[in-house]
C-alpha positions in Angstrom: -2.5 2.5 3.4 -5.4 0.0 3.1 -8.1 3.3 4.1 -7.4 5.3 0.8 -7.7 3.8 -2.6 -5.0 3.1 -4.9 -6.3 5.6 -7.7 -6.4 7.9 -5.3 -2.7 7.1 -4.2 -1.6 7.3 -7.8 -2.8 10.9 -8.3 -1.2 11.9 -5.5 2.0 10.3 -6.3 1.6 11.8 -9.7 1.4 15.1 -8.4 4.0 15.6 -5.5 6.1 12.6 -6.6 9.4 13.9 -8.6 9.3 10.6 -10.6 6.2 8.1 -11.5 6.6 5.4 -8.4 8.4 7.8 -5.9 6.2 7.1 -3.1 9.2 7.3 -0.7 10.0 11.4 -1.3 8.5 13.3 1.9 6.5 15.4 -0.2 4.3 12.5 -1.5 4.2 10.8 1.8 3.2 14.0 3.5 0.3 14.4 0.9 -0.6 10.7 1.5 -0.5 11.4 5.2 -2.8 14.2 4.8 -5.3 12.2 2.5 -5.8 9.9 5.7 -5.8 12.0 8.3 -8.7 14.3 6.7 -10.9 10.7 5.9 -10.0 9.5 9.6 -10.8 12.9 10.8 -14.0 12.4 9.5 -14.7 8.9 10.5 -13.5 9.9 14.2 -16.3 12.4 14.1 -18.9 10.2 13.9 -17.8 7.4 15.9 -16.8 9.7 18.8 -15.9 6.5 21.2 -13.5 4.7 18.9 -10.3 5.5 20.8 -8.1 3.3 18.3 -8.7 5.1 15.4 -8.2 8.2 17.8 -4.6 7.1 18.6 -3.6 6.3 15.3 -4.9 9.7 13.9 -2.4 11.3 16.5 0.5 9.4 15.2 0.0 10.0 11.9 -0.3 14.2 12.6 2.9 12.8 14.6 4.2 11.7 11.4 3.4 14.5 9.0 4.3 16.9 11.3 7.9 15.2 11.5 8.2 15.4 7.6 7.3 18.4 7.3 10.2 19.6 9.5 12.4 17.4 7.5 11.3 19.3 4.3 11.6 23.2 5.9 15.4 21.7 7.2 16.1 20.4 3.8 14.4 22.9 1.7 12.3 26.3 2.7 10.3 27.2 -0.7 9.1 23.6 -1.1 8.1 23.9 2.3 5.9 26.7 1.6 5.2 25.3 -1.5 3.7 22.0 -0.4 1.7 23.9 3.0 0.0 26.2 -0.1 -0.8 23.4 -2.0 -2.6 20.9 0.8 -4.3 24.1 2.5 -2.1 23.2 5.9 -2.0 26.5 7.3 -2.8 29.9 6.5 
């Protein structure tokens, strides 16, 4: 979690999180997850050799993509709701 800044954390906890510290709900974790994976996209676009960050970008897709399944098991309209509101998919 050391890429993103905390600020930056706390707004998104603020706004998926159903409580003020729930960092643990897969909502907020799949927001966080999204937050890094769009900066490490980024960074992996410039530095088109570093094969570490690389991997660790496919885990984390890896990761989200896992909670999200979690979240359409457990419940379909957040589901769509939280895909609308990061801009996942169309």
């Amino acid at each position: 979690m050391s890429s993103i800044q905390k600020e930056t954390i706390a707004e998104i906890v603020k706004k998926f999180g159903k409580k003020e510290n729930d960092t643990g709900a897969p909502e907020v974790q799949v927001a966080i997850l999204t937050q890094r994976i769009k900066d490490l996209t980024e960074h992996v676009k410039i530095h088109k050799k570093d094969h570490h960050n690389r991997r660790g970008l496919s885990q984390m897709v890896g990761q989200r993509r896992r909670l999200l399944r979690y979240i359409k098991k457990e419940d379909y309209n957040q589901y769509f709701e939280l895909i609308k509101e990061l801009g996942l998919r169309k």
